[in-house]
N, C-alpha and C positions, 0 to 999 in steps of 0.2 A: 369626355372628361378633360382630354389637354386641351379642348378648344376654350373649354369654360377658364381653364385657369391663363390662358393666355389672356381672352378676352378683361377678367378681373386685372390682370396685369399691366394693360394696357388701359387701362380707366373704361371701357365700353359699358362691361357688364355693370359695374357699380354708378354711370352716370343711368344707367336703364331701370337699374332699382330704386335708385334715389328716386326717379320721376314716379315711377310705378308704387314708392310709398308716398311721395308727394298727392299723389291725384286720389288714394284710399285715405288717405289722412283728409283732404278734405273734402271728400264724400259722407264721410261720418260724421264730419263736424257739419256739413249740413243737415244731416237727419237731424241728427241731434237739438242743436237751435231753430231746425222747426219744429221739432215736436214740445219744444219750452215755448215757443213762442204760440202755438196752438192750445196751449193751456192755459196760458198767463195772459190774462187779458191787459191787464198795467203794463206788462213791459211789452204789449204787442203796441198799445197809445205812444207808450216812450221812443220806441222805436221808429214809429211814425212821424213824429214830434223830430224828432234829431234827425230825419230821413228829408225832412220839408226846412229844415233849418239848413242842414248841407245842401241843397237845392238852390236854396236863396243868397247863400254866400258865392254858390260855382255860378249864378246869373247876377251878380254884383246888386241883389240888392239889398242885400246887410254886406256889415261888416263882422269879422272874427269875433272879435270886443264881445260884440250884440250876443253870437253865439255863446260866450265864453260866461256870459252873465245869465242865461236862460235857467231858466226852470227845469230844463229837461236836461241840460247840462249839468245844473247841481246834482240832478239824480244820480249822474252815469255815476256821477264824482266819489260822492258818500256811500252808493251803495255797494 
């Protein structure tokens, strides 16, 4: 027990838990948005949609603009 409280003391133990909820926090959040995205057929297209439009902005061949004006951009927007 004094080791744990020195460790907390000393930042160890608390930077070990922060990670160890960081990596559980997003573990669930992946289950989770696959299991919407396995259901939802729209937002699995939308996602595609916006997956292929980031694509083509990181190989220069749109620009932001292009992205910003999209269809699948208004969805993220409004919805």
């Amino acid at each position: 027990m004094e080791n744990a409280v020195l460790h907390i003391l000393t930042g160890k133990a608390v930077q070990h838990a922060f990670c160890g909820h960081l990596l559980l926090d997003q573990c669930l959040t992946d289950q989770i948005v696959s299991k919407i995205i396995k259901t939802n057929q729209d937002l699995r297209d939308l996602l595609r949609n916006l997956e292929q439009l980031f694509c083509q902005v990181e190989n220069g061949e749109i620009y932001v603009d292009i992205v910003l004006e999209s269809d699948s951009m208004g969805k993220t927007v409004h919805t």
